[in-house]
Every structure is written in structure tokens, then in C-alpha cells.
C-alpha positions as CSV (number, residue, x, y, z in Angstrom):
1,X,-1.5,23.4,14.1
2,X,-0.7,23.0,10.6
3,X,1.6,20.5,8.3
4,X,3.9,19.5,11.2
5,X,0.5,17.9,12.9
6,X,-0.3,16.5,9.8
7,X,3.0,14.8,9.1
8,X,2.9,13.1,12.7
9,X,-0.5,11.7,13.2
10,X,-0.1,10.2,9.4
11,X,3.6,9.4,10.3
12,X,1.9,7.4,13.8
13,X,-1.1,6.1,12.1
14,X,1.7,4.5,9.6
15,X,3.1,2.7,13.0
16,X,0.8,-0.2,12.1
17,X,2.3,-0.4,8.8
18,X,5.8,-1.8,10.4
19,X,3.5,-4.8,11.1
20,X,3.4,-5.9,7.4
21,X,6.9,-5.0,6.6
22,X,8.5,-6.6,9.6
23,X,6.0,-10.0,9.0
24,X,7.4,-9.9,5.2
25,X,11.1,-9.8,6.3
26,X,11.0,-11.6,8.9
27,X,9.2,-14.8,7.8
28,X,12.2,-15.4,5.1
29,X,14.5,-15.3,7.6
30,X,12.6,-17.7,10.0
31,X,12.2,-20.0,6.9
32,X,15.8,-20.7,6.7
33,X,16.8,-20.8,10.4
34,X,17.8,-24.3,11.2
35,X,16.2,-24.7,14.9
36,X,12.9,-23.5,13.1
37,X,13.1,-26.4,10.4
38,X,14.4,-28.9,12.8
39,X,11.8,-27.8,15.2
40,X,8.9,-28.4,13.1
41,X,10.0,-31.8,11.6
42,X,11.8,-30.3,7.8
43,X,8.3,-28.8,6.7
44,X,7.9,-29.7,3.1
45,X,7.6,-26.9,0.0
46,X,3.9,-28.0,0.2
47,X,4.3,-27.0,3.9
48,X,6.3,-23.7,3.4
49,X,3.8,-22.0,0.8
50,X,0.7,-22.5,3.5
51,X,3.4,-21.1,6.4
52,X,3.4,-17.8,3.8
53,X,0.0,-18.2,1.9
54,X,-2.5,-18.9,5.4
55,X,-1.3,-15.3,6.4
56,X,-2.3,-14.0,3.3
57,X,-5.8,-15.4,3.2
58,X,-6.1,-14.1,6.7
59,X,-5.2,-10.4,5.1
60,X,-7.6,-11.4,2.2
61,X,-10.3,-12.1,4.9
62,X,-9.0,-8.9,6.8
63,X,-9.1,-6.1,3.7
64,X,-12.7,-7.4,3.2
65,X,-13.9,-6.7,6.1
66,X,-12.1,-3.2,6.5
67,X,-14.1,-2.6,3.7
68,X,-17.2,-2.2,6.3
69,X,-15.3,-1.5,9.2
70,X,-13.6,1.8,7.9
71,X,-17.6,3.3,7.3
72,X,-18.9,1.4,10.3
73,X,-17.0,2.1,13.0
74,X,-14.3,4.4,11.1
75,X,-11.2,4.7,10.5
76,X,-9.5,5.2,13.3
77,X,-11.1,2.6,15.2
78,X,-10.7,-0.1,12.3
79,X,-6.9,1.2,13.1
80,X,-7.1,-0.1,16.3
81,X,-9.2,-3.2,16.5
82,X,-6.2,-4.3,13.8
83,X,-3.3,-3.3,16.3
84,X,-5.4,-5.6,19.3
85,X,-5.5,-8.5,16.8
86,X,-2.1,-7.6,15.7
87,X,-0.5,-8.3,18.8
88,X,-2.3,-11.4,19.5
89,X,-1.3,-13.0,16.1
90,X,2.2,-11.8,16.8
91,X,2.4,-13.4,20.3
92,X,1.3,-16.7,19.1
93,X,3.5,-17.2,16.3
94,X,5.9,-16.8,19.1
95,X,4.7,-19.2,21.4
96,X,3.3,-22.0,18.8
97,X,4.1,-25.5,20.0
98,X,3.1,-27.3,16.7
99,X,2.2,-26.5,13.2
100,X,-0.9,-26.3,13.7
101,X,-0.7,-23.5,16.2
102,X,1.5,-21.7,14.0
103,X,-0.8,-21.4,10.9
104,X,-3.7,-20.5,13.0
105,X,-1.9,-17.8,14.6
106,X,-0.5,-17.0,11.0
107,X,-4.0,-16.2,9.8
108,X,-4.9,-14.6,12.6
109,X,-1.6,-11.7,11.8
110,X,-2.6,-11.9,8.3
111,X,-6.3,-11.0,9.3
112,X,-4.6,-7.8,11.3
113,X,-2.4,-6.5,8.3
114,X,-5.4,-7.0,5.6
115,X,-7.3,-3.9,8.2
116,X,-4.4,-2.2,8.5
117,X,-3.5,-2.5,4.5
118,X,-5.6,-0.5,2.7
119,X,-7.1,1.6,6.2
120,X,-4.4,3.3,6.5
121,X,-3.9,4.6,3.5
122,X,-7.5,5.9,3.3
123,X,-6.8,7.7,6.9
124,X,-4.0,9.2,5.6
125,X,-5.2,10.1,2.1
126,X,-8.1,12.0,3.9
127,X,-6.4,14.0,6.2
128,X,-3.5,15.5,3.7
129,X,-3.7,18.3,1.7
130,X,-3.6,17.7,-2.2
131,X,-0.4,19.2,-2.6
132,X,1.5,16.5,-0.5
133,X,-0.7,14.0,-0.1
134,X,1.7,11.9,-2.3
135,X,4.1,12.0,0.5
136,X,1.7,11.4,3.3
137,X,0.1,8.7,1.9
138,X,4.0,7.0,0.8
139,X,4.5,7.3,4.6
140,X,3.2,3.5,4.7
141,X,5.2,2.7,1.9
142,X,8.5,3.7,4.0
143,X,7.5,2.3,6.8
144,X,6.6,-1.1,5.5
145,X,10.0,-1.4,3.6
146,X,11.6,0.0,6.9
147,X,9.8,-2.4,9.1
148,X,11.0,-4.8,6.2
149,X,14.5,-3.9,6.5
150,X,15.0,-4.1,10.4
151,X,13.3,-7.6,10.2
152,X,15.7,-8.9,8.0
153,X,18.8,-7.6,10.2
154,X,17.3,-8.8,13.3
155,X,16.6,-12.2,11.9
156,X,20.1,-12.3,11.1
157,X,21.3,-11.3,14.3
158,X,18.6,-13.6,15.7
159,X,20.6,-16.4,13.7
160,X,23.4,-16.5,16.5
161,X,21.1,-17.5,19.3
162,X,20.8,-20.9,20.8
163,X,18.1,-22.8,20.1
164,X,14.3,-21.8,19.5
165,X,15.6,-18.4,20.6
166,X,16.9,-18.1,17.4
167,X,13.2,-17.9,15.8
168,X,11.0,-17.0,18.3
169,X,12.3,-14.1,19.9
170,X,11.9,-12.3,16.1
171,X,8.4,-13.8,15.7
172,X,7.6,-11.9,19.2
173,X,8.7,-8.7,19.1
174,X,6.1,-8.5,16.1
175,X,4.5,-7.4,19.2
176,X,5.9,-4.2,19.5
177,X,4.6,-2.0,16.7
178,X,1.1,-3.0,17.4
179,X,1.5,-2.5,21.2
180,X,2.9,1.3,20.4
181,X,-0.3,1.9,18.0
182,X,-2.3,0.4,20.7
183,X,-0.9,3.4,23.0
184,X,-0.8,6.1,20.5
185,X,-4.1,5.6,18.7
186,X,-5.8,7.6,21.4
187,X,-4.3,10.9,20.4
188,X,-5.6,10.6,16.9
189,X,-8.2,12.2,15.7
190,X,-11.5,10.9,13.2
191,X,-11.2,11.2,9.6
192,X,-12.8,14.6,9.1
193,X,-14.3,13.0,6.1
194,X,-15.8,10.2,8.4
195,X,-16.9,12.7,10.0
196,X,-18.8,14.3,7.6
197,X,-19.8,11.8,5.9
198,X,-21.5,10.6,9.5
199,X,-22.5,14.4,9.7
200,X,-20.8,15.2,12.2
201,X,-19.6,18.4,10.7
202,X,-18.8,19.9,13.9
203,X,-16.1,17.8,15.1
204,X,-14.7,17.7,11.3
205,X,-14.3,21.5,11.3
206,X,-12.1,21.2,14.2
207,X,-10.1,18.0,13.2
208,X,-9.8,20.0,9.4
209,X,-8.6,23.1,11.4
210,X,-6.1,21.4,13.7
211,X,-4.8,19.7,10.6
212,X,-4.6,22.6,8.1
213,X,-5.0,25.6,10.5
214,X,-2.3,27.9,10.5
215,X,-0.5,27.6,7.2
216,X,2.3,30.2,6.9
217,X,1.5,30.5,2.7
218,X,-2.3,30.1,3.3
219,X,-4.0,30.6,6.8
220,X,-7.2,30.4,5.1
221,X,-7.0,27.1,3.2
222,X,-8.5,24.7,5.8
223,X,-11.7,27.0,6.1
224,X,-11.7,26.3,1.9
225,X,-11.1,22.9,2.3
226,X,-14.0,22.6,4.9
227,X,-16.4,24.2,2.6
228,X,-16.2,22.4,-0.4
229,X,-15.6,18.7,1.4
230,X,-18.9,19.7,2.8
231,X,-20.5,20.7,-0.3
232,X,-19.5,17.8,-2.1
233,X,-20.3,15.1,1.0
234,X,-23.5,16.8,0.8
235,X,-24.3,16.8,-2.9
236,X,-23.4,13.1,-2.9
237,X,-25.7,12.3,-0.1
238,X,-28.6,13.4,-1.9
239,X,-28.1,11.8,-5.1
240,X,-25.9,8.4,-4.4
241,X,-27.1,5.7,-2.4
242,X,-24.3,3.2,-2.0
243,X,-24.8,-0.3,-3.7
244,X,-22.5,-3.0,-4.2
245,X,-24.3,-3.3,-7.7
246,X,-23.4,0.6,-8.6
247,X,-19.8,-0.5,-9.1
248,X,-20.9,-2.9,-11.8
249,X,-23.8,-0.8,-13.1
250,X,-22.3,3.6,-13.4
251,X,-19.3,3.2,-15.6
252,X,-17.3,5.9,-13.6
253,X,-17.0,3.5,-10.9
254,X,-16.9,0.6,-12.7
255,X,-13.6,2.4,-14.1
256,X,-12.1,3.2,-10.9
257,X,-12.7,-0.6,-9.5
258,X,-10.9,-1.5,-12.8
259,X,-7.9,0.4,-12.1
260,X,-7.7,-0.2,-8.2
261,X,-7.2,-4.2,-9.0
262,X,-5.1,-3.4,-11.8
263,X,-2.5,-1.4,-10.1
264,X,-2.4,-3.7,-7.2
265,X,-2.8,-6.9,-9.2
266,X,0.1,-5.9,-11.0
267,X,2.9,-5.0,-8.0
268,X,2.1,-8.8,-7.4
269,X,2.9,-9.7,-10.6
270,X,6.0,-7.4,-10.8
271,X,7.5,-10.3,-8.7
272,X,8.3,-8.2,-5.6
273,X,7.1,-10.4,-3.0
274,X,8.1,-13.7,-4.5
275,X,11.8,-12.7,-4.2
276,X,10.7,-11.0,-0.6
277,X,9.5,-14.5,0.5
278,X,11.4,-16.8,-1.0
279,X,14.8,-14.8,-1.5
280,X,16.7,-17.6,0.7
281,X,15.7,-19.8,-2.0
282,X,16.9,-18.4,-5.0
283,X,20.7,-17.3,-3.2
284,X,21.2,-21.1,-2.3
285,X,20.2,-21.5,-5.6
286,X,23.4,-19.6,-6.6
287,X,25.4,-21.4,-4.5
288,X,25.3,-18.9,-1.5
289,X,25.0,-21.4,1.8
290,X,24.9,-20.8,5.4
291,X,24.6,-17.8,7.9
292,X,25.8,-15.6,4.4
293,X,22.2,-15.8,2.6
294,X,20.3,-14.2,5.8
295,X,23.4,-11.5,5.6
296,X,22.9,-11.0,2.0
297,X,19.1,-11.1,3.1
298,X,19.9,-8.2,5.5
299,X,21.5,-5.7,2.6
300,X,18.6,-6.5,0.4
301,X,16.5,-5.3,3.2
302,X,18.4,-2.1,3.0
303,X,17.3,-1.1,-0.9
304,X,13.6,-0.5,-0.4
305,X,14.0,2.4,2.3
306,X,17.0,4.0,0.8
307,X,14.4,3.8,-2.4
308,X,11.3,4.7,-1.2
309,X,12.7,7.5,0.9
310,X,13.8,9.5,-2.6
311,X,10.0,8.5,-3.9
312,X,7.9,10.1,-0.9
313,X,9.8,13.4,-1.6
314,X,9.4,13.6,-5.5
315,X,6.1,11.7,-6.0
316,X,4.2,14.8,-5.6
317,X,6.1,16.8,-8.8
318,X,6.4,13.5,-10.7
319,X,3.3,12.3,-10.4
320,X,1.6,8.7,-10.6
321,X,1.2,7.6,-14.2
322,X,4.7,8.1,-15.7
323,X,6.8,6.9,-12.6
324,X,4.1,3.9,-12.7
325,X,4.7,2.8,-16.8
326,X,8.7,3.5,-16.9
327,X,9.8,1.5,-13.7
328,X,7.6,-1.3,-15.3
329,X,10.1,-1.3,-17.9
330,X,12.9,-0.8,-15.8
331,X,11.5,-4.1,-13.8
332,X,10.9,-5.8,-16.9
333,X,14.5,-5.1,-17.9
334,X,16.4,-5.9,-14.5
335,X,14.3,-9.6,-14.4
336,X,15.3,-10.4,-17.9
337,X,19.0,-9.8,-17.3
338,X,18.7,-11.6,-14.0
339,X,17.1,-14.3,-15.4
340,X,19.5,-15.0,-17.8
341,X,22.0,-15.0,-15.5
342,X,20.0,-17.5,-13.0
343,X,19.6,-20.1,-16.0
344,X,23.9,-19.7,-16.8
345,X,24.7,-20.2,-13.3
346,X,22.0,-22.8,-11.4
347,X,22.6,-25.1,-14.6
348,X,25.9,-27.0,-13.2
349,X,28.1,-24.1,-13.9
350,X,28.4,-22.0,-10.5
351,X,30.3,-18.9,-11.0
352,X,30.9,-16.3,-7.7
353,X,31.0,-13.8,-10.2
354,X,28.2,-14.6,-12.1
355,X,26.3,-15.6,-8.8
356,X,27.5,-12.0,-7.6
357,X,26.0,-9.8,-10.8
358,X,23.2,-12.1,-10.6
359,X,22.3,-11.0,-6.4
360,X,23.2,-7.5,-7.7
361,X,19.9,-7.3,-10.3
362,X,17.4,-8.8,-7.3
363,X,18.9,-5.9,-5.1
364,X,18.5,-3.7,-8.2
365,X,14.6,-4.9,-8.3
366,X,14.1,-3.9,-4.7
367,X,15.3,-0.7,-5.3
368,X,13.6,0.3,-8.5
369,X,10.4,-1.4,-7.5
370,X,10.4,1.1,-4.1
371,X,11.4,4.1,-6.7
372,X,7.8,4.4,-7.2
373,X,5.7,1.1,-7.4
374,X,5.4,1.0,-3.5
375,X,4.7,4.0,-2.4
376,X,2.2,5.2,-5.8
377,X,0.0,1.7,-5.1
378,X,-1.4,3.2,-2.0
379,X,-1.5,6.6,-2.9
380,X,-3.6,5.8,-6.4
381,X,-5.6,3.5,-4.9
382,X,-6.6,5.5,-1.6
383,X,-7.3,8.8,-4.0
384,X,-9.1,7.4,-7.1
385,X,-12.4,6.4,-5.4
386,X,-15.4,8.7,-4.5
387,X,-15.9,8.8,-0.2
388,X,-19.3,6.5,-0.2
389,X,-16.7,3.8,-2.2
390,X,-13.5,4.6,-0.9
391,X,-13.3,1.9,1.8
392,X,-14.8,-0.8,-0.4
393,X,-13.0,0.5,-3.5
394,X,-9.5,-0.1,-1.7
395,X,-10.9,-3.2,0.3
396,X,-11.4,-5.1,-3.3
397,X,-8.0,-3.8,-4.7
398,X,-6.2,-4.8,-1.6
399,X,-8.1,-8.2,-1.6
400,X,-6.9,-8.6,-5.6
401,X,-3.4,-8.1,-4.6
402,X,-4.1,-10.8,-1.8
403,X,-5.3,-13.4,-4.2
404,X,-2.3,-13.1,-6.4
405,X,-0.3,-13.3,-3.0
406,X,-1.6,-16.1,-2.2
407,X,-1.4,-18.3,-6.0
408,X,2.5,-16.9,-5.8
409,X,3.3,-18.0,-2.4
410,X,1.7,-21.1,-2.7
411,X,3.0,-22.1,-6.3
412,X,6.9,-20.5,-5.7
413,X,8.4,-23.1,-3.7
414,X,7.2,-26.1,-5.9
415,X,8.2,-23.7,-9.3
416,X,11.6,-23.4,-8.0
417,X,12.3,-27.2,-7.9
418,X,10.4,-28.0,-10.8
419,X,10.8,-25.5,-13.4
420,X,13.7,-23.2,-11.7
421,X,14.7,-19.9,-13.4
422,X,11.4,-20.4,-16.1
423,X,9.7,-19.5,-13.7
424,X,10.5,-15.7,-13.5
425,X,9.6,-15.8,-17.4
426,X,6.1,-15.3,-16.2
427,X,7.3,-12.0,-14.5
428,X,9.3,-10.6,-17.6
429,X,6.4,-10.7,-19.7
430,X,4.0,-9.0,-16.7
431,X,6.1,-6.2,-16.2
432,X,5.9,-4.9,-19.4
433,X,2.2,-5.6,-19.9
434,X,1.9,-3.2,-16.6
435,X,3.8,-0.5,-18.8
436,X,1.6,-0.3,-21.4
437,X,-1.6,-0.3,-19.2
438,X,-0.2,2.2,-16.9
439,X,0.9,4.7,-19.8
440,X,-2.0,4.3,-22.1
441,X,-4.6,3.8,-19.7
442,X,-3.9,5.0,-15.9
443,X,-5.2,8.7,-15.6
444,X,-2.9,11.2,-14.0
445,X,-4.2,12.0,-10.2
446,X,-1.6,14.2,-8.6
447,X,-2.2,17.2,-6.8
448,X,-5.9,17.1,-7.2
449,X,-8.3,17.3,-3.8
450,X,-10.0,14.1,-3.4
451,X,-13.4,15.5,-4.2
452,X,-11.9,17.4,-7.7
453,X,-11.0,13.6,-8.6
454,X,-14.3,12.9,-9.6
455,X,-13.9,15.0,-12.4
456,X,-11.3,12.7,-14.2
457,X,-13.9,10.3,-14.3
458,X,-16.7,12.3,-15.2
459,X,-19.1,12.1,-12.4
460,X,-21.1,15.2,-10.7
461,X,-19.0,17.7,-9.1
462,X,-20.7,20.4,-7.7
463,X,-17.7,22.5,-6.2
464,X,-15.2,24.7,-8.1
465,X,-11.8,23.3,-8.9
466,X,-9.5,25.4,-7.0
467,X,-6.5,23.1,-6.1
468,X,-3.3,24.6,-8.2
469,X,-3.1,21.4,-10.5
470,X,-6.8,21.9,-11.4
471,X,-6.4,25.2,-12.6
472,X,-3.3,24.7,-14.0
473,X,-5.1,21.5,-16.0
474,X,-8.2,23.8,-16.4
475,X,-10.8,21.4,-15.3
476,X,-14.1,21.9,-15.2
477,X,-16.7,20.5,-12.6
478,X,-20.1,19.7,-13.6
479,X,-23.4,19.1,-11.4
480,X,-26.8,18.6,-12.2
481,X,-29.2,20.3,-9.5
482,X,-32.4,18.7,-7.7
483,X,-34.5,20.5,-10.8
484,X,-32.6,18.7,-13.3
485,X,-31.2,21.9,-14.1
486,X,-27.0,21.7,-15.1
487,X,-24.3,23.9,-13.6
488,X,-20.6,24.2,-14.9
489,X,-17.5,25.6,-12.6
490,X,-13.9,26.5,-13.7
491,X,-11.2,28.8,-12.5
492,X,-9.7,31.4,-14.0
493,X,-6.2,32.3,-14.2
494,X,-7.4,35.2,-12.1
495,X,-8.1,33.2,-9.5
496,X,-12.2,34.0,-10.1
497,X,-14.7,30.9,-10.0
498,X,-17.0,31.2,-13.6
499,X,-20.0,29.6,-13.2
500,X,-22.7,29.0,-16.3
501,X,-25.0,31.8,-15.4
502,X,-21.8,34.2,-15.4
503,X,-21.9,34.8,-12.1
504,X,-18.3,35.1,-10.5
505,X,-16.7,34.6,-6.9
506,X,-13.5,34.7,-5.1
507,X,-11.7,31.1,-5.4
């Protein structure tokens, strides 16, 4: 069927994405409803942090165990166990009658989002071609800052309603996105390389078919693609036998685990979802009061789309390292500037223009954050690992990012009474550390299939790099065979596979 197929299943399978994005905006809305404060007795900072960090260690308990669920029982499925959970977590933070209730069924969303998280970028990463998997993947990354977006404006218009209304009818129609995966999922197909790696090569021949069949500029790429997956599956599953241990022990992998917690440790410590939590906080903090911060709310909610939508289009001819390193800066720059501004004005000298540059530069930070932050962290981190890692690869750099969540969303509401604007000091000097890791360090990994990747990290490829970007990088694989013998592949700028014996092929 060809690209069109492949933009809507990942476009669908992205559906339970607008669970985490709507949860995010629409729990900093609910935080500053009055009917929700009066109705669970003025909760305390203390008491605000667990409302936000108990989902997160429900996520952290969640992208663990999508770790084994995306081999066990696959990705698709791990896709919709999360969407049944979903909409139970959703439906009780609705209907809580105490506290108690509400934290529980917290966890239990958070437990939903951390399968979803890092799932469905793997799904996605393993059903695009290399030439645009950049913008398949970033699919989750517009819809979570979508899902985001809408939350905010609902919670707003939410604001108007009498009573509990005002709070639980926003909590409920969590509901919605997970019910509409919960229809949908049956009409998507397996991972092909699930498949595979399950050997079931049948069905992935006609999964890879219906996905890449039919391509105007190359009808024969998906019978390519096919090959060499299968080549590669194969090779690794008679030399690799998966091991926790491996990732400590074969410095390749040991590399890759470095990076996947890196990448993700750092969008947490970019700031981003302090000021997506707590952004309430910091405009009464500038003197904004009533209804007015959840409107302000709702046009922050608007910069992370408008964003993100420019990044899905270019990320595949800009690539991940450089986009990564110089919005770092950019971030780094945007918090200084609005931290200065934050100490000048929530000092005793309240300003509407000074409060107004000072909202500018956190709408600023949404926008260059979703530039290319957003959308690269699941791209990078779904296309980095080898298939017999990938789902506990992203599993431990989703459950890094988790842990930061959680120390943030727990600490924030106690650092903004205590120590107030010094607290963003700690994000300055993070931002720019995450520059000069991503640019000295970070390899580049666009356009490459996910089985050429293993050749930025020097591991055993036994195919020929074909992919445009590896033969425009002129990358050579490298295998050893059964016999201990050691074969080389490259490509030609004829288009003519070279192998060490000087044997040729057709590419």
C-alpha cells in the first residue's frame, strides 16, 4: 500500500500518545481550579508534588515492564493492554472521592503512559523506512504536545463550570484517546521485526509489503528491506544471546545504554516539565491571578505543536546531533534571561511589563524545546539500540527520564517557596552541559536502516549498507562468520556491493 499506510497506522498507533500530553496539561490546570483545592481540603506543596510524582512512578513502574512486554507479547499488544489500563486510570481520577483514591488511580494512568512511552516509539521506529523515519517516529512527539495543548484549553474552558464539574469532567474525558486506541488497535498490524525476530517471517513479509509495497520511486525497496532485516535478525540470533549483563559487559551496548539515559535524562533537566507542571506557579508568581493564569496556560499550550510540527518535517535533512547541541544553547540562553527577569520582578517590585517579557521567554522555551528536543528524544532513543535490546534499551532510558520526573516534581513546589527564581539556576547550568555532550559525543543516526546502525557502534553487521546516507557516509559493515572467518561490505558510488573476496552484486 505504500507510505500513505505507513503514515496512518504510525499516525493511529500515536493515538495513545494524546494520553501523556493531555495528562501533562491537564493536571496543571486541575491544580489551580478552586473546587478541586477546596474539594480536597487545600492539599499542601508536600501534597501537590505526590498528586504529580505518584503518576510518574506509576510510568517508571510501567516503561519497566514494557521492557518485557514489547518482546513478550509484542508491540502491538503492549499497545493495547496500556490503552485498557489507560482508561481505567483515567475514569478513576474522575470519579475519586478522597485523596487517597486519587493517587491510586494516578499511579495506575502513570503505569499506562510508562507502556505507551517508549512502545510506541519502538512500533513506529520499526515500521518506517530510514528516509523518514525521523518524521514517523516525531509523530508522538506532535501528538503528545497536541494532546498537551487541547488539555490546557479545555481546562480553561472547564474553569467556568459549577462545581466539581469544573475538574472532573477534564480528568474523564482522559478516557477518550485510550477508548479510540482500544477500537482501532485491531486494524494494526505486528512489528514485522517482532515478527521476525519470533520467526515468523511469513507474516512479516506481508506486514513489510503492505507497509513499503508499491513505492512510486522504488517498487522494489520493501523486497530489499525484507532481505537484509532477515539477514541481520538471523545473524544476530546465532551469535547474541540476550543478557541483562551484556549491557554492562560488550562496550557497544554499554555505549548505546549511555546515550539512551543521557538524551532522556537531559530533556528532564532542560526544565520542560517543571514549567509544564508547575507553570500556574511561576505566573502567580509574577503577579498573574485568577481565571487569566489558566488562559495564559492555554497559549502556552499552543507553542509546542506549532513547534514540533516544523521539527517532524525537517528532522530527517537536519538530522539528530546538531539540532540536539544548539537548542541546548538556545535553552540555556532563554532560562538565563528569564531568570533574571523572575529574580527583578518576584522580589517586591512587580512590573506588567517585566512580568509580560518574562511569560514571553517560558513561551519561548516551549517552543524551542519542541524545535527538536521532543520529537529527536524518541526518535534517537527508539533507533540507537540493536532489535534483541531495543525494548529494554528504551525501557531503561524512558525509566531515567522518569526518575528525574519524579525528584523534579516532588522537589518544585517546596523550591519555589523556599528558594524561588534560584532554583532555575540548576537548569541554566544543565542545558549547556547537554550541549557539549550532544555535540562532542552524540553520534549522528539519520537516515540509516536500523540494522546499518550497528555499524556506528562497531558491532557485526553482516548485510551491505545500501540506505542513501550510508553510501553517501561510505560505511562499511563487518561480520565475522561461524568459521571465524571475517567479511567486509561497502557500496559503491555505482550502486555495486564490494565484498572482501571481490565478489560484486547488485545493491
Amino acid at each position: 500500500m505504500g507510505k500513505g499506510y505507513t503514515y496512518g497506522v504510525a499516525t493511529f498507533a500515536t493515538f495513545g500518545a494524546l494520553l501523556f500530553g493531555y495528562d501533562s496539561g491537564i493536571i496543571s490546570t486541575t491544580l489551580s481550579q478552586e473546587a478541586f483545592i477546596a474539594y480536597f481540603h487545600n492539599p499542601s506543596a508536600t501534597m501537590i508534588g505526590a498528586i504529580v510524582s505518584t503518576y510518574a512512578g506509576g510510568q517508571g513502574v510501567g516503561n519497566l515492564t514494557a521492557g518485557w512486554s514489547m518482546d513478550a507479547i509484542g508491540r502491538r499488544n503492549t499497545i493495547l493492554v496500556a490503552a485498557i489500563i489507560g482508561f481505567i486510570g483515567g475514569a478513576l481520577q474522575a470519579g475519586s472521592v478522597n485523596i487517597e483514591m486519587f493517587l491510586a488511580a494516578r499511579i495506575i494512568a502513570g503505569f499506562a503512559v510508562g507502556l505507551l512511552f517508549g512502545t510506541t516509539s519502538v512500533y513506529n521506529a520499526e515500521i518506517a523506512p530510514p528516509k523518514s523515519r525521523g518524521f514517523v517516529v516525531g509523530l508522538q512527539a506532535q501528538v503528545i504536545s497536541t494532546g498537551y495543548c487541547i488539555a490546557n484549553w479545555i481546562g480553561y474552558a472547564c474553569s467556568f463550570a459549577a462545581g466539581n464539574y469544573s475538574w472532573r469532567v477534564p480528568l474523564a474525558l482522559q478516557c477518550f484517546p485510550a477508548g479510540v486506541l482500544l477500537i482501532g488497535i485491531w486494524w494494526l498490524p505486528y512489528s514485522p521485526r517482532w515478527l521476525m525476530q519470533k520467526g515468523r517471517f511469513d507474516e512479516a513479509y506481508r506486514v513489510v509489503k503492505r507497509l513499503h509495497g508499491g513505492y512510486a520511486d522504488d517498487p522494489e525497496f520493501y523486497q530489499r528491506e525484507y532481505d537484509s532485516t532477515k539477514e541481520q535478525i538471523e545473524y544476530e540470533t546465532n551469535i547474541v544471546k540476550p543478557t541483562w549483563s551484556e549491557i554492562i559487559t560488550k562496550a557497544s551496548y554499554r555505549k548505546r545504554f549511555i546515550f539512551g539515559i543521557l538524551i532522556q535524562s537531559f530533556v528532564q533537566l532542560s526544565a520542560i516539565n517543571v514549567i509544564n507542571y508547575y507553570q500556574t506557579t511561576m505566573y502567580k508568581g509574577l503577579g498573574i491571578t485568577g481565571r487569566t493564569v489558566l488562559f495564559v496556560s492555554c497559549w502556552y499550550g499552543c507553542m509546542g505543536p506549532l513547534a514540533n510540527l516544523i521539527c517532524i518535517f525537517f528532522v530527517d535533512k537536519w538530522g539528530r546531533k546538531k539540532p540536539l547541541g544548539y537548542l541546548s544553547i538556545a535553552l540555556g540562553v532563554d532560562m538565563v534571561i528569564f531568570t533574571a527577569l523572575t529574580a527583578k520582578y518576584t522580589m517586591g517590585e512587580l512590573s506588567t511589563v517585566g512580568a509580560g517579557f518574562a511569560i514571553a521567554c517560558i513561551f519561548a522555551f516551549s517552543f524551542i524545546f519542541s524545535l527538536g528536543y521532543n520529537t529527536i528524544q524518541f526518535v534517537f532513543q527508539s533507533e540507537i539500540f540493536p532489535l534483541h535490546l531495543r525494548a529494554r534499551g528504551v525501557a531503561v532510558a524512558s525509566v531515567s527520564a522518569t526518575i528525574w520526573n519524579i525528584v523534579f516534581n516532588q522537589a518544585s513546589p517546596s523550591a519555589f517557596v523556599s528558594i524561588g527564581w534560584k532554583y532555575y539556576i540548576v537548569f541554566i547550568c544543565a542545558n549547556f552541559l547537554a550541549a557539549f555532550v550532544f555535540l562532542m559525543f552524540f553520534p549522528e543516526t539519520k537516515g540509516l536502516s536500523l540494522e546499518e546502525m550497528a555499524i556506528l557502534f562497531g558491532d557485526d553487521v553482516i548485510i551491505a549498507p545500501t540506505s542513501e546516507e550510508a553510501i553517501k557516509r561510505g560505511l562499511q559493515s563487518t561480520a565475522h562468520r561461524a568459521d571465524g572467518s571475517e567479511v567486509t561490505h561497502s557500496v559503491g558510488k555505482d550502486g555495486m556491493v564490494h565484498e572482501e573476496n571481490g565478489g560484486m552484486k547488485e545493491a
